[in-house]
Structure formats: structure tokens, C-alpha cells
SEDO-649769 format. One line per 5 residues: their letters; for each residue x, y, z of C-alpha. Coordinates in pm, whole numbers, plus 50000, padded with zeros to 5 digits. Layout:
SEDO-649769
A = X Y Z | ...
END
This chain:
SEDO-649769
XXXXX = 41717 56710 61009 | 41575 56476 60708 | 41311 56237 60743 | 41323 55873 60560 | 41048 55662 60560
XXXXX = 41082 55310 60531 | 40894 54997 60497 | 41011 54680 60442 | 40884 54292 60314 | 41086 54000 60489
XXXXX = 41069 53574 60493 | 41110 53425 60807 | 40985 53044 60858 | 40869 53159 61202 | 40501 53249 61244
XXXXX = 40518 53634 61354 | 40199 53695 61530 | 40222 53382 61765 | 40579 53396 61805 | 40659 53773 61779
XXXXX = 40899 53974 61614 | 41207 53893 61798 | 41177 53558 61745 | 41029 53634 61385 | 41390 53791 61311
XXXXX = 41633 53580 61525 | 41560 53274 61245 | 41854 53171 61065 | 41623 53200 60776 | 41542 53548 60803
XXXXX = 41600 53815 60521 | 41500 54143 60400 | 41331 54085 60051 | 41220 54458 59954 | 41350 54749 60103
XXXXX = 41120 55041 60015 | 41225 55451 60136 | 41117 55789 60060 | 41334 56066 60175 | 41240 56357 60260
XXXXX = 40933 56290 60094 | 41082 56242 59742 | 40882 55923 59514 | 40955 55605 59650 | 41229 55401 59574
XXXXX = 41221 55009 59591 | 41551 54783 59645 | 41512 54449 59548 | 41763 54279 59785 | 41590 53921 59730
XXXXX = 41731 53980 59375 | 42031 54111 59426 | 42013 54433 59429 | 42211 54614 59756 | 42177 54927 59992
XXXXX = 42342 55199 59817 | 42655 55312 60072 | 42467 55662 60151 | 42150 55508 60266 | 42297 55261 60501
XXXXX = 42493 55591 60620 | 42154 55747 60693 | 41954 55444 60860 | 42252 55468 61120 | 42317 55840 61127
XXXXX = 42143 56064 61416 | 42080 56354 61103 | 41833 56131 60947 | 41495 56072 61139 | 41381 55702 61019
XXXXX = 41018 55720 61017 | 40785 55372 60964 | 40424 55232 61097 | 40500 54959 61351 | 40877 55097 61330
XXXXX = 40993 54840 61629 | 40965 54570 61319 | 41191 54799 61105 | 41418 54852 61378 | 41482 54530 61480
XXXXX = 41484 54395 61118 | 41755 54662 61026 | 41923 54567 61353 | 42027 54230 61238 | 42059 54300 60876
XXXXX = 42365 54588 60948 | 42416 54383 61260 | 42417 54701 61466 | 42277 54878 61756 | 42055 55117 61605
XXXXX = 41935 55416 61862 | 41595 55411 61913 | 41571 55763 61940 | 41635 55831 61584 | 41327 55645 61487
XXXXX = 40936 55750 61515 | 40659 55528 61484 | 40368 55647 61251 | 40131 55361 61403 | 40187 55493 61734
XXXXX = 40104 55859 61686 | 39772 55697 61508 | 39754 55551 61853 | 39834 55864 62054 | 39542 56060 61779
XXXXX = 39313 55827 61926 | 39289 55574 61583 | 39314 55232 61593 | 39636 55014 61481 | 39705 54864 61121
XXXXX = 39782 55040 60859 | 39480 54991 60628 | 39224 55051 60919 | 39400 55379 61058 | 39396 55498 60645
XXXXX = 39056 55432 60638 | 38971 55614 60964 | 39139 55931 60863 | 38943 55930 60492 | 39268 55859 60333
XXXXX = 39187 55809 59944 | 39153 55456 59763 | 39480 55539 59590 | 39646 55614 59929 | 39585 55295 60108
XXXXX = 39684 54979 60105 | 39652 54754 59824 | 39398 54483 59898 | 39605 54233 59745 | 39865 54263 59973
XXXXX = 39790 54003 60235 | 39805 53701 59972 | 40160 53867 59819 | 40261 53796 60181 | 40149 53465 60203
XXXXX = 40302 53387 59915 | 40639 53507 59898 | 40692 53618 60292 | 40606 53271 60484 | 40716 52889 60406
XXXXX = 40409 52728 60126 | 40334 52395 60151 | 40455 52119 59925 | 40281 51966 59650 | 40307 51826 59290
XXXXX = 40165 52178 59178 | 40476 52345 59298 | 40716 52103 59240 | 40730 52013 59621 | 40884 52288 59706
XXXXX = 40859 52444 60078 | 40862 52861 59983 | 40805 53085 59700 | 41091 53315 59526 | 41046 53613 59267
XXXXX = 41140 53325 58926 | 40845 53147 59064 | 40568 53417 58954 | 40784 53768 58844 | 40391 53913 58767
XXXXX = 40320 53833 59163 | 40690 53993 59243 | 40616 54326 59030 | 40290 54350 59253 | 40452 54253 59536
XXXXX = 40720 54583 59467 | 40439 54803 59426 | 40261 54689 59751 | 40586 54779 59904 | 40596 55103 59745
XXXXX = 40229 55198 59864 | 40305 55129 60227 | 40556 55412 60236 | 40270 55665 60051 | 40021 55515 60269
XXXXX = 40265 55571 60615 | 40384 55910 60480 | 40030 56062 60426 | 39909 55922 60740 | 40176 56143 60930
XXXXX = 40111 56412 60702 | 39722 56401 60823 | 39847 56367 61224 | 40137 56615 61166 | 39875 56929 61366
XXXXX = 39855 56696 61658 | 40238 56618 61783 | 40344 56328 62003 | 40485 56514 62309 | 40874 56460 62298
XXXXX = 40855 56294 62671 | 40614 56045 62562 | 40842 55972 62213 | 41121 55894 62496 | 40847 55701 62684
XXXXX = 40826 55516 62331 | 41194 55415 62318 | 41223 55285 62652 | 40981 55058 62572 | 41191 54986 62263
XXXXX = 41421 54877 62485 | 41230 54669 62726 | 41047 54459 62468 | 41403 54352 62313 | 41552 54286 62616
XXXXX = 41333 54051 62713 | 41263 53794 63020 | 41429 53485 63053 | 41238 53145 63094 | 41250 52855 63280
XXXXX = 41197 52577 63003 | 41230 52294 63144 | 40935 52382 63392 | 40755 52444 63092 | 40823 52176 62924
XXXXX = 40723 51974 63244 | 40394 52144 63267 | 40293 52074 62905 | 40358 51687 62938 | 40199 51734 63261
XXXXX = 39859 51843 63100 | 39866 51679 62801 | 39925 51365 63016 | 39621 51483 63227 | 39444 51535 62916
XXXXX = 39421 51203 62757 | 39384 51026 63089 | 39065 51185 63142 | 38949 51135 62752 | 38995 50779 62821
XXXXX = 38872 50736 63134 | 38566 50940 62979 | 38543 50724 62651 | 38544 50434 62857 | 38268 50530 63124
XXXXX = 38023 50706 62864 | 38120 50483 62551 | 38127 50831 62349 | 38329 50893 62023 | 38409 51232 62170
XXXXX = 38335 51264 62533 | 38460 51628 62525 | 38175 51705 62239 | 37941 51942 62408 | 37658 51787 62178
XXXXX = 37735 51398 62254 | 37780 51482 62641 | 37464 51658 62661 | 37268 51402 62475 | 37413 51129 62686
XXXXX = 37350 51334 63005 | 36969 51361 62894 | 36985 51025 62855 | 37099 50962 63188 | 36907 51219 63385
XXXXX = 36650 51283 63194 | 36684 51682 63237 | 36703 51883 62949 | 37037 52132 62918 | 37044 52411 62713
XXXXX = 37448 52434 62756 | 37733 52287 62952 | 37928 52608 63049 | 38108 52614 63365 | 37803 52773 63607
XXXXX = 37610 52480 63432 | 37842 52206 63557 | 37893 52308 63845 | 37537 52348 63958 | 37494 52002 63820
XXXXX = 37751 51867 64022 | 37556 51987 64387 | 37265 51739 64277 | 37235 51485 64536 | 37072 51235 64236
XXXXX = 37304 51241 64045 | 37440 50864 63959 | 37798 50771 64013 | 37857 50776 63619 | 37741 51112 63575
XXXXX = 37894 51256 63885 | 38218 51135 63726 | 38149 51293 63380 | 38062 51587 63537 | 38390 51593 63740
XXXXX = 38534 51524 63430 | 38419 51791 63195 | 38535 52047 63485 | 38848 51928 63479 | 38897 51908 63096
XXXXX = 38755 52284 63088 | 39080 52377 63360 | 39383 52159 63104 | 39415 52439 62887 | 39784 52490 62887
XXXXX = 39778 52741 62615 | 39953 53023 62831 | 40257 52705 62839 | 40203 52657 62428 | 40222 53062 62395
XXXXX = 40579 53076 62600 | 40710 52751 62387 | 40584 52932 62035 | 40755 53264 62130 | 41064 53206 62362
XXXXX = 41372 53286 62135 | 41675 53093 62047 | 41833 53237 62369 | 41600 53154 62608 | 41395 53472 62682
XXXXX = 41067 53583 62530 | 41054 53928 62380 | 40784 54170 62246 | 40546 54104 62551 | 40370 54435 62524
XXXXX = 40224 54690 62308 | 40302 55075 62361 | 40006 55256 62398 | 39771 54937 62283 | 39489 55108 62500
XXXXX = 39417 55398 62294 | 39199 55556 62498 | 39402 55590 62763 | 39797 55516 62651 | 39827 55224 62855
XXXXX = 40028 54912 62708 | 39856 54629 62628 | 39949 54256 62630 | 40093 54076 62362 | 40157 53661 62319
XXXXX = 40153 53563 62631 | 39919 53799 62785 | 40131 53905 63123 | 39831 54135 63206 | 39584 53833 63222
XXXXX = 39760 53542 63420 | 39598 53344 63710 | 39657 53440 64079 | 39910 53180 64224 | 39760 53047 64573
XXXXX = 39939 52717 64587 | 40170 52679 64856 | 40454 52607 64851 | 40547 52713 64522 | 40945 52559 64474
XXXXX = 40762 52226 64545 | 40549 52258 64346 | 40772 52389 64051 | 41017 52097 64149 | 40752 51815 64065
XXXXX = 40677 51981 63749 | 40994 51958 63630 | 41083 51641 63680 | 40704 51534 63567 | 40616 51394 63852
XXXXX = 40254 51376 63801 | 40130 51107 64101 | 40332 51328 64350 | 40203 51681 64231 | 39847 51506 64237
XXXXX = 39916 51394 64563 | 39993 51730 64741 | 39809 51982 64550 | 39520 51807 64446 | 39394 51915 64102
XXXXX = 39676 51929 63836 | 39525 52126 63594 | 39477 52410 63868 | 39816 52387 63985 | 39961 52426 63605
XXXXX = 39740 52648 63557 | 39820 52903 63905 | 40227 52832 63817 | 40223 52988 63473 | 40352 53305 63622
XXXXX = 40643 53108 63749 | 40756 53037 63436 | 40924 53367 63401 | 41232 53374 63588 | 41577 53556 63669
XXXXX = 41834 53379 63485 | 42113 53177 63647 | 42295 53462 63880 | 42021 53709 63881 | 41694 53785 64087
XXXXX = 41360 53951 63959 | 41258 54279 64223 | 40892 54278 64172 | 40725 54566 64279 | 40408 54765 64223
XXXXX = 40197 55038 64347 | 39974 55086 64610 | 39608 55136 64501 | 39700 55384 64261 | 39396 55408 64097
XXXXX = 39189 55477 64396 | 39497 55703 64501 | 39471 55906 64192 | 39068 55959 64163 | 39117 56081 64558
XXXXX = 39389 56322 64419 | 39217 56404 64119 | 38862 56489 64245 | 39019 56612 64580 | 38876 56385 64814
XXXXX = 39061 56509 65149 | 38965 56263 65390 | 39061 55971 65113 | 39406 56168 65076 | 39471 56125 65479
XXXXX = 39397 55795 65420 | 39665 55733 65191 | 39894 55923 65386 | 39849 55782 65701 | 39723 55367 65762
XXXXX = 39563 55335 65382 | 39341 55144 65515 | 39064 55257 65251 | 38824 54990 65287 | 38785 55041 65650
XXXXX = 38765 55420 65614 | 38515 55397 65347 | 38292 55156 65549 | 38331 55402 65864 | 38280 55688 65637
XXXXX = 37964 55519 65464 | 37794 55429 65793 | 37884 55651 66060 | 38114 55401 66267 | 38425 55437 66418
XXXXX = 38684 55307 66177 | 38883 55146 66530 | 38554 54948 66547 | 38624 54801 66189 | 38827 54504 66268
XXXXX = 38811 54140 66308 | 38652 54022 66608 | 38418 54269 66642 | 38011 54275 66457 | 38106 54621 66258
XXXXX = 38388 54420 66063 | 38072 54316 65858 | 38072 54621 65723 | 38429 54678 65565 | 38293 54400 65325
XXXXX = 37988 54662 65174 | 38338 54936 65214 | 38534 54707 64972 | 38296 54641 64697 | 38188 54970 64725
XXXXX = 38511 55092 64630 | 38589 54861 64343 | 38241 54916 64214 | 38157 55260 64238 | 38428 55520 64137
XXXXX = 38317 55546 63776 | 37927 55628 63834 | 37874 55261 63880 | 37546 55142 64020 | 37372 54889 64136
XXXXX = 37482 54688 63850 | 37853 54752 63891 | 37813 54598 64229 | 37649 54321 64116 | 37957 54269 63816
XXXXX = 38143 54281 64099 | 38072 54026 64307 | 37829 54189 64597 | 37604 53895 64581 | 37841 53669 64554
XXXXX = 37996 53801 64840 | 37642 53748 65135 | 37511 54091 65034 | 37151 54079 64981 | 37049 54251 64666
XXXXX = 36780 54486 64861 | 37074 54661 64981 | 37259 54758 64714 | 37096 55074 64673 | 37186 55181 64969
XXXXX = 37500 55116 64931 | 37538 55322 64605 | 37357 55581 64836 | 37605 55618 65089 | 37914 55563 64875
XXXXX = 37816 55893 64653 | 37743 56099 64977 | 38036 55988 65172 | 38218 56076 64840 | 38075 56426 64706
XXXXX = 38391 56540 64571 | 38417 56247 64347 | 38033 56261 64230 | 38066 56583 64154 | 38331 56545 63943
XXXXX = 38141 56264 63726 | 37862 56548 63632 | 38135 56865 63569 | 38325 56617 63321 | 38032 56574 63217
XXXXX = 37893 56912 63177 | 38236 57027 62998 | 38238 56778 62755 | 37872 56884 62640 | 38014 57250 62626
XXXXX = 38314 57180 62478 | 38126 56923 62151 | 37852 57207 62126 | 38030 57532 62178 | 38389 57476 62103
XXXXX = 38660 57628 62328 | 38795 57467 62664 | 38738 57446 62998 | 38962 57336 63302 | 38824 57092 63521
XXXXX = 39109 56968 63803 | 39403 57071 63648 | 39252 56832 63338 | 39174 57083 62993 | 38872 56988 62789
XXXXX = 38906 57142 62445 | 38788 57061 62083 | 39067 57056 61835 | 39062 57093 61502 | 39255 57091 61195
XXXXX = 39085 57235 60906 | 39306 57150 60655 | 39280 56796 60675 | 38952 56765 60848 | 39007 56630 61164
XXXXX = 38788 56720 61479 | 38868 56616 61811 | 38778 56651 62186 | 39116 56629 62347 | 39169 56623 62764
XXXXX = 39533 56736 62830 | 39638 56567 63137 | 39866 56727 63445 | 40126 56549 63299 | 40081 56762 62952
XXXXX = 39941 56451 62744 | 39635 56448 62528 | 39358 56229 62531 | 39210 56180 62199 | 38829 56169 62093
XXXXX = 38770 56165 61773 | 38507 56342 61562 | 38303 56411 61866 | 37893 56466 61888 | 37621 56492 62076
XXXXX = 37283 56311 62026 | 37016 56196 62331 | 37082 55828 62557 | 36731 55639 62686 | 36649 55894 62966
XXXXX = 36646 56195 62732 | 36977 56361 62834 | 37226 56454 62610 | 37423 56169 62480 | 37868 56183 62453
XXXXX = 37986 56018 62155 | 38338 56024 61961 | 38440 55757 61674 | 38690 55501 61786 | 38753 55080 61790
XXXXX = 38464 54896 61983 | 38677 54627 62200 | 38433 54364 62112 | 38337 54400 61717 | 38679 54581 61661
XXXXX = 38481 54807 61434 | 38564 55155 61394 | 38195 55312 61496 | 38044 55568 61698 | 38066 55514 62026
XXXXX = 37897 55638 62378 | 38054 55785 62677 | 37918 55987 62978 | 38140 56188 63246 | 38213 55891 63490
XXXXX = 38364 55722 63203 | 38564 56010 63105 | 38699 56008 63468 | 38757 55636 63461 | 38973 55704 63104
XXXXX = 39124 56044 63306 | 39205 55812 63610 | 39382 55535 63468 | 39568 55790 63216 | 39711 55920 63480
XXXXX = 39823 55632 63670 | 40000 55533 63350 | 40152 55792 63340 | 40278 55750 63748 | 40387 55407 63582
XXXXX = 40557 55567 63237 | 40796 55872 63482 | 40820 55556 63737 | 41024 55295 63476 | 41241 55595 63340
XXXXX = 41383 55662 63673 | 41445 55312 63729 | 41602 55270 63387 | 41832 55568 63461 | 41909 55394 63826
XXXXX = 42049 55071 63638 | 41763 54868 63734 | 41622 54753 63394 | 41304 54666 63375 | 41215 54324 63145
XXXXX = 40825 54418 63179 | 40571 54528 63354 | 40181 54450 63468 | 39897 54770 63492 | 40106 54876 63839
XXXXX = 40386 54640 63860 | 40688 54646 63702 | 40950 54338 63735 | 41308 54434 63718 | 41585 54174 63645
XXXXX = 41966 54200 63803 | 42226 54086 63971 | 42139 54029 64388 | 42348 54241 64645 | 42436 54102 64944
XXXXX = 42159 54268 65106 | 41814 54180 64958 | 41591 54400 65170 | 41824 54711 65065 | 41754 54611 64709
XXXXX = 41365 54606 64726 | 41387 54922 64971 | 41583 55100 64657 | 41307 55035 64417 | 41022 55110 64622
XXXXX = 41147 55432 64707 | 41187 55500 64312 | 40867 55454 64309 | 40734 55624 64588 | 40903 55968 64487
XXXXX = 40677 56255 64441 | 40548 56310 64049 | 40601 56702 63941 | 40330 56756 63774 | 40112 56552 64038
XXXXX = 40175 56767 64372 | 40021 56597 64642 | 39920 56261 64493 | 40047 56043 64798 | 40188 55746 64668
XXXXX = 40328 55427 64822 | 40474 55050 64683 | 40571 54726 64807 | 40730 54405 64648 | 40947 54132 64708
XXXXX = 41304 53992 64567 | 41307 53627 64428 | 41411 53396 64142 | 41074 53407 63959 | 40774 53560 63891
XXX = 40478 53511 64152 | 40122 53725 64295 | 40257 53835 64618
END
């Protein structure tokens, strides 16, 4: 087998990171400007195609040729480039992504960052010039009398620029190759590589959209939008009523009361004043409206949807690092509003045919509607239905299977009621006296939050994030609740302080130990100086901590650290963990994984898959006659046992319709 590694500069006119790739390479003004390859590790040779220059007949041979591996970092971007440019169905299995098995390793994305997280030489990474050779020769410029009023950039216009440009070009390929030299001790498992190209798969196929609904819904807000401006402009006499500074001024002015912001909990607390004026009751109404007419999600689906009517590149493989789940990409699928209003093809009707009095009329606030129908914007095209379908609890499912929690297992094998059985377990009541009607259904309320809350050594605070006061509970209780949640769950807690235990061990001794079928070990590879903590999972994947230590938290106790990206500085730092974390990582690893075997055997059952939400995945074909039958097939997919998972009960339930919805 030979290995080329590619990397390649294109022009599009389309903005890739808010439209995507897809859409990035379906404009007619595409092209390939430098194609840059190494093979088999040999120097690195640069075609100039935006001069000429061609693909010599033996290379094009190889990039289509199952003896030649085609290795790049982000390699979906090579692979569809390379796609359209030999206009040819290239087989994702012949192609391995270098950013990914950064990913897998536990390093963050980007090809810069992930060389400077493995210590990769100045030489070795990537030029720091190279963004503003993109912007100059890989996107449309903007006209002026400097440039002759021209709209993009070619090599004639600045040949220096274009030498540098090559050389950029060049140093991505020595950058990508050395970064899979440094990773080559720590393989990609070859089930998770096929994991990879299904995903290939899914993110070009795509889901189709309904554009005249969103079409509809953007008029629809904008139309909202500037009502309210003027209506504001007119009752305030503001320049900019939606200026947080002039509105708060001009509410002092009005109330006299001094505000320190105008966030939503602000507003709305305002807003239950009884002295408020009629004026500033309005404004107030006002500003919560304006702060629900986002219709960004609506502007995201216009920006990316491609020339054939469905929106592509929707998720990331392995984007969650930690754990190898898939994170969300322009549109965000993961993070969409619940959809309460009833009933929906109503409501979906009006917004079509921008019918703003009417959809006022029934449903009240228009912003809120828009903004609960996003999800319906996805749809199965004309002569097809979406199966929706997703699983039961999993992750409480698989921290009962993991930690082997029996009476939680009979649970899920039996009425899964878990929120009832954890109240009854937690208190000492019957769980047939749980239910509505009678005074001990109080108590499957502490049950749920409990369980939300708690499975990750959450405390008191957990409960708090998640809504227990909210929710009637007074906070003197919560305590007790944490209490009786650990005691009615030992097998759990315990498992919290021996992941613990073995990480400690594992940082300061070296070795492994088994914990629950999981394998703690520290890894390293001397040769290029990478240390690791790795937890193989039942499944046989790795998770990835790297350069792992051990230094003291606030109570004196030793403290679990490993480098990686901080979610909110996106940093690469040093950062803290503690066993019910590691069980929280363990936990949802594994349900991805449920998810990952779940989509392959409804890929190989014909029922493709055009994405998929944390535990849902939404499958687009053509109906049978019987619906039911066609919901029943999926959800028994998904129900089958997992092999390396004996004994994890699990269960799924959907529906069958023309577009996406929260069941």
C-alpha cells in the first residue's frame, strides 16, 4: 500500500465557514489553485493548476486507485474538492484524516494548534503568513481604484505573494505528514476509521429543506423586527431603542431605579412591577420581544443550503474530543428549541404564505413561534418521509450498566419508569404509590432532578444548575437529597472514587488497572515524547488524556489534570478532572458509541441516515404502505443487543412524518 498526502488551496466566492464545504465547492466558481502531494513521504511537489499546469496521468490514477491511501488534515475538504474536480465518486475508505486522529489522540483541531500541541518545530508548522495568502488569492477582494476595480486576486497580480503562497502549500503537507508521523504509536482503531466514512457519507448526503417556510419565517421576523423598532422609537423618542445604554438611561429616567443591566432575568422581573407606567410596561414588553426575533438559526439554513436544496456538512466527527462524540456545525442541530406549538402544519402553513396577523392571532407571540418551528425547517423531500427515532435514556441506561446498578437495570428492563423508582428508592415508598393523584407523587419531582443532577458526583450545586429551585424545592433540602441519591445508588458512588483512585495510580505509578470492563493505563511513546492516560472502552476505543499529572485541588486531595482545549478560552492549558468526571466522559463515550454500531446497521439496512442529534438519528426514505411497520423496523435496529455491551438493556421510540419535530 503507498500513502500520498495531499493538501490543496482553492477560490470559491462562497464564504466556507458560514456556508460549509459542500456549498463552498458546489459554486460554479470553484477551482483547485495549488495542488500540493508527497508520496510515500518523498519532498513535496506543488502543481500550479491556476497557471496551467495539470495532474500528471499517474497521480490522478492514484487519487482514484484503492493501492494508494490518500492521507490529508480535514481530508472531507480534499475529498469533496477532488470529487468535483475528476467529477467522480471517490471511496471514502481510501482516505484517512490526519485532523481526526489529532482528535481521536485527544488534541484539538486546526492544523497550526494541533502542531503546536505536539511540540512540532517552528520549521514544521504552518507559516504565519498563510491566513492573508488566503484572503488574498482564495476569496473574492473588494473593488477599488487601488486594484483597478477588480472583484478577486490572480497569481499576475502579485507573483512574490503566489511564490509564498506555493510554499505555504508545500508546508501544509510537511506540517500534516509529521503530525501523523508523531500519532503513528497511537492507531485509530479500523472500526472507528469505518465509523469515519460513514459519516463521510452522511454529511454529503445531506437533508433537504423546506425554503419557502424559511423564507416565510425570515420576512416574518424581520417584519416583526422593525414594527417593534418603530413602535419603540415612537413611544421612547430614542435614536436606538434597542441600545442597552439609551434604554437604560431612559428607563432611569422614567422610574427612577438604577439598573446595572437589561438581561433577560432583569426584564422580566421588571415587568412583575405593579408601578410600572403604561410606557415602560410597553418598552419592557418590547425589549423581550426584540431579545426572542433572532432568526439567525433561519439566516444559518439560507447561508448554507446548496444549489439543490439540502444543507450538507451539519456535523463534525469526533468534534468532542474528549469523548468522540460529533459536534454541531452551521446550523447547530444539537442546539435547536423544543417545538410546543400546536398544531404545527398550521402553523407552518401561515408562515409560508406570511401571514403574519393570522399566525399572531393563534399562537400569540411570533417571534416564539419562529423561533420553536426552526426544527421544521428540515424536511423529507417531495415523495419521502423522515423516521425519527432515538434512544431511551441511554445515558442513565449506560451509567446503570456500567457501575452495575441492579435494581436501575430491572428498571430498564421492565416499566423504565426511573424517576419513580428513584424517588421510591430514595425515600422508602412504594413506587405504586408514586403516581398522580396521590400526596407521594410529590416526590418523583426530588426523583427527577435527582437523576439529571447527580450521576457525575454532582452536589448541591448541580441541583441547583438544574433547576431544583426553580422547580418548589426549598434549598434546605437539597442536601438531603444528594444524601439519599448516593445511598440509594452505592454502586454508582463507588465507582466515582475507584475511577478516581485508578487514575491517581495509573499518573503516579504507571501501569493499568481495570475498573468495569473500562482499562486505565498511561501510554507512552518515547520516541516522540508523548505521555498519555488512555481509558480503553468495552467497545475497544481509547480515551485520550494528554500529558497527565497530579498536583493538590482546595481541600488538599490529590488533584487530576491532563493538557487539552478549555471549551470557553479555547486555549490549549492544563486542565482539572476528578473521577465523577471521568465517569461522565466514560458514560457518554459509550453511549456514542451505542449511537456509532446503531447508524452502521441502519446504513447497511438501506435506511440512510441524513443526521443525527446526541441519541436521535433522522433517517430519510421513501414511505411503505405501512407506516407503523416502518418506525417498528428502525426501533428494533436500535434496540438490538451491543456485543461488546452484554446486558446494557436498551430501548427507542420515534415517529414517521414529513419534517423534523421534538416528539
Amino acid at each position: 500500500m503507498r500513502h500520498l498526502s495531499i493538501d490543496l488551496e482553492t477560490y470559491s466566492s462562497v464564504p466556507i465557514a458560514k456556508a460549509g464545504a459542500q456549498k463552498y465547492i458546489s459554486s460554479p466558481d470553484f477551482e483547485i489553485l495549488l495542488f500540493a502531494y508527497s508520496m510515500d513521504g518523498a519532498p513535496v511537489e506543488v502543481i500550479d493548476l491556476a497557471r496551467g499546469e495539470t495532474l500528471p496521468p499517474w497521480l490522478v490514477q492514484a487519487i482514484t486507485s484503492p493501492d494508494y491511501i490518500k492521507h490529508a488534515y480535514n481530508a472531507p475538504f480534499e475529498w469533496g474538492c477532488l470529487s468535483k474536480y475528476l467529477d467522480a465518486a471517490l471511496p471514502p475508505d481510501q482516505w484517512r484524516c490526519t485532523m481526526f486522529h489529532g482528535l481521536y489522540c485527544g488534541y484539538t483541531a486546526g492544523l497550526d494548534a494541533t502542531g503546536r500541541a505536539l511540540g512540532l518545530a517552528e520549521d514544521k508548522r504552518k507559516l504565519n503568513t498563510g491566513k492573508a495568502l488566503i484572503r488574498y488569492f482564495c476569496a473574492p477582494c473588494t473593488p477599488s481604484k487601488a486594484n483597478g476595480g477588480r472583484t478577486r486576486n490572480y497569481p499576475h497580480h502579485d507573483p512574490a505573494k503566489w511564490e509564498l503562497f506555493k510554499d505555504y502549500c508545500r508546508q501544509d503537507v510537511v506540517t500534516e505528514m509529521e503530525i501523523e508521523r508523531r500519532l503513528s504509536a497511537f492507531p485509530v482503531p479500523d472500526f472507528v476509521q469505518e465509523q469515519w466514512e460513514t459519516d463521510l457519507v452522511i454529511n454529503a448526503r445531506g437533508v433537504a429543506i423546506d425554503m419557502d417556510f424559511v423564507e416565510g419565517a425570515l420576512y416574518l421576523g424581520e417584519t416583526v423586527r422593525k414594527n417593534l423598532m418603530q413602535e419603540a422609537t415612537e413611544l421612547s423618542r430614542l435614536n436606538n431603542p434597542n441600545s442597552v445604554a439609551q434604554l437604560t438611561q431612559w428607563l432611569r429616567e422614567e422610574t427612577g431605579e438604577e439598573l446595572a443591566d437589561l438581561r433577560k432575568d432583569t426584564v422580566s422581573r421588571l415587568l412583575q412591577q405593579d408601578d410600572n407606567s403604561p410606557q415602560v410596561q410597553r418598552m419592557l414588553e418590547i425589549r423581550q420581544e426584540l431579545g426572542k426575533t433572532s432568526t439567525k438559526k433561519y439566516n444559518a439554513i439560507e447561508i448554507a443550503v446548496c444549489p439543490d436544496g439540502r444543507v450538507r456538512g451539519l456535523l463534525q466527527f469526533y468534534g468532542a474530543n474528549r469523548t468522540g462524540r460529533w459536534a454541531g456545525r452551521l446550523v447547530q442541530v444539537q442546539n435547536l428549541p423544543r417545538t410546543y406549538t400546536e398544531p404545527l402544519d398550521l402553523a407552518r402553513d401561515l408562515v409560508r404564505s406570511r401571514n403574519l396577523d393570522a399566525l399572531r392571532a393563534v399562537y400569540g407571540s411570533v417571534p416564539d413561534t419562529l423561533s420553536q418551528l426552526i426544527r421544521t425547517a428540515f424536511v423529507a423531500p417531495e415523495g419521502h418521509v423522515l423516521i425519527d427515532a432515538d434512544f431511551s435514556a441511554i445515558e442513565a441506561r449506560v451509567i446503570s450498566w456500567l457501575a452495575g446498578e441492579q435494581w436501575r437495570l430491572e428498571v430498564f428492563r421492565t416499566h423504565g419508569k426511573i424517576y419513580e423508582a428513584s424517588a421510591s428508592q430514595m425515600f422508602g415508598v412504594p413506587i405504586e404509590r408514586i403516581k398522580k393523584g396521590n400526596p407521594e407523587y410529590a416526590l418523583r419531582q426530588k426523583g427527577k432532578v435527582a437523576e439529571l443532577a447527580l450521576g457525575y458526583q454532582g452536589s448541591t450545586g448541580a441541583l441547583i444548575n438544574m433547576g431544583a429551585l426553580d422547580m418548589g424545592i426549598p434549598e434546605e433540602d437539597l442536601p438531603d437529597i444528594v444524601s439519599r441519591w448516593r445511598e440509594a445508588n452505592k454502586r454508582i458512588r463507588d465507582l466515582w472514587y475507584s475511577m478516581d483512585n485508578a487514575a491517581v495510580q495509573v499518573i503516579t505509578q504507571g501501569g493499568s488497572v481495570g475498573i468495569n470492563g473500562l482499562i486505565i493505563t498511561r501510554e507512552y511513546d518515547y520516541n516522540q515524547g508523548i505521555d498519555c492516560m488512555t481509558i480503553r472502552l468495552p467497545s475497544g476505543r481509547k480515551l485520550y488524556y494528554v500529558s497527565p499529572g497530579i498536583g493538590e485541588n482546595q481541600w488538599g486531595n490529590p488533584s487530576i489534570s491532563y493538557m487539552g482545549m478549555d471549551q470557553k478560552t479555547k486555549r490549549w492549558k492544563r486542565i482539572e478532572t476528578y473521577g465523577g468526571k471521568l465517569v461522565e466522559n466514560c458514560v457518554q463515550a459509550i453511549a456514542r458509541d451505542c449511537l456509532a454500531e446503531t447508524i452502521e446497521r441502519l446504513e447497511d439496512a438501506e435506511l440512510p441516515v441524513v443526521f443525527h442529534v446526541h441519541d436521535e438519528v433522522v433517517i430519510d426514505v421513501a414511505p411503505w404502505s405501512d407506516e407503523g411497520a416502518m418506525l417498528e423496523q428502525v426501533v428494533n435496529i436500535m434496540r438490538q443487543p451491543i456485543p461488546w455491551a452484554p446486558g446494557l438493556p436498551l430501548n427507542a421510540d420515534g415517529w414517521v412524518g414529513g419534517y423534523f419535530r421534538k416528539d
